[in-house]
N, C-alpha and C positions, 0 to 999 in steps of 0.2 A: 196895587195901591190900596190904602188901608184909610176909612173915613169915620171920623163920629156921624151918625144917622140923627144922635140927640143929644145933647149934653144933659145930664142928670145931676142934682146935687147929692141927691143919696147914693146907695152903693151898688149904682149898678154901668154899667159901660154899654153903651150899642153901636155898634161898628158894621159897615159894612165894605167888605174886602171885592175886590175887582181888579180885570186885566190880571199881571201878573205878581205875585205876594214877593216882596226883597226885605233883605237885612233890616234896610232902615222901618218897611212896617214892621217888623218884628221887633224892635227897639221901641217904636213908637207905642205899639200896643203894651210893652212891659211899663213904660214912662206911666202910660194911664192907667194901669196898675195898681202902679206902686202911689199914685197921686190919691188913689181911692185910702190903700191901706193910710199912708200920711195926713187923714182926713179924721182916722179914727175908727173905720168901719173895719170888723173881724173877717168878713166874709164878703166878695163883689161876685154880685151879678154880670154875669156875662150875655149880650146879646149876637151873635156872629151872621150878618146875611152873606151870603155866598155866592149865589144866583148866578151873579154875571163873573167869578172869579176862572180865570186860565192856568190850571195847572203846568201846563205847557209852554206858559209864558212866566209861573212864579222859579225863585231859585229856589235850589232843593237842599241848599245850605239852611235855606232860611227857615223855611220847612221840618228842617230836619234839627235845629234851634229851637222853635217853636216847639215841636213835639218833646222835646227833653225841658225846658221850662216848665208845658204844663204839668210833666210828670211830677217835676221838683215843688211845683205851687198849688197843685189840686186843692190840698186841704184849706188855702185860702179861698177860694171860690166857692160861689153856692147856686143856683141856680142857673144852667145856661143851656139857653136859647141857640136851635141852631134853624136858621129861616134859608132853606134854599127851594129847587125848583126839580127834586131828584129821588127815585124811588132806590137808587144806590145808597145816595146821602141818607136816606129816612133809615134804612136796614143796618147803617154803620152805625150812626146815635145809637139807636136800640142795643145792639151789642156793645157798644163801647158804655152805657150807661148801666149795663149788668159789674160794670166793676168800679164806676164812678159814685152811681147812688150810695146815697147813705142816707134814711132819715134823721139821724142822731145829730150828723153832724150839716145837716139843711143842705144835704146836693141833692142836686136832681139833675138830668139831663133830657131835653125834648127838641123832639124835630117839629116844626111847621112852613108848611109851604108858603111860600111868596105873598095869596093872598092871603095868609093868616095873622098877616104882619103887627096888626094892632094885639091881638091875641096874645101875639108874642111878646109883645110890650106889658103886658099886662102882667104877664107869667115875671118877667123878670123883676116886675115892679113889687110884687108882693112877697 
């Protein structure tokens, strides 16, 4: 199940996924997306909390969706926020962010823990 944590006017999304992830949050996440770019903004902030998400309970369809989207959309995206509870998750942002960053083009990728969660808002805000 896939939530807005806050609705934002500007360009950025905070979401936090739980239980198991399906098609339709994967639909739902693209919807809010695409509502940013049709808003007029170049580039959306992404926030993702994870914490309480069930691999073993999401589809791996959807999952597997999801990872080819963002490949296809990176270059819209700027800033994103991944908020879990995991010395796994902290070591995969870091490697996945040696091919994501870019300062030219405003990516950045960063992991914060659970209690960092304002932090993280923060990051995504600016």
């Amino acid at each position: 199940m896939v939530e807005q944590l806050k609705v934002f006017e500007n360009n950025v999304i905070a979401l936090e996924a739980y239980g198991g992830f399906t098609e339709v949050d994967e639909k739902y996440c693209q919807k809010l997306f695409s509502q940013k770019l049709e808003k007029g903004f170049d580039k959306v902030n992404i926030l993702v909390k994870i914490d309480e998400l069930k691999i073993t309970k999401s589809s791996l369809n959807a999952l597997l969706e999801d990872m080819v989207w963002v490949f296809r959309n990176y270059h819209k995206m700027g800033r994103f926020a991944i908020v879990a509870n995991s010395p796994i998750i902290e070591k995969l942002v870091a490697i996945d962010n040696l091919f994501y960053a870019s300062k030219k083009e405003g990516r950045d990728e960063r992991y914060f823990n659970v209690s960092e969660i304002e932090s993280a808002l923060d990051y995504v805000n600016h």
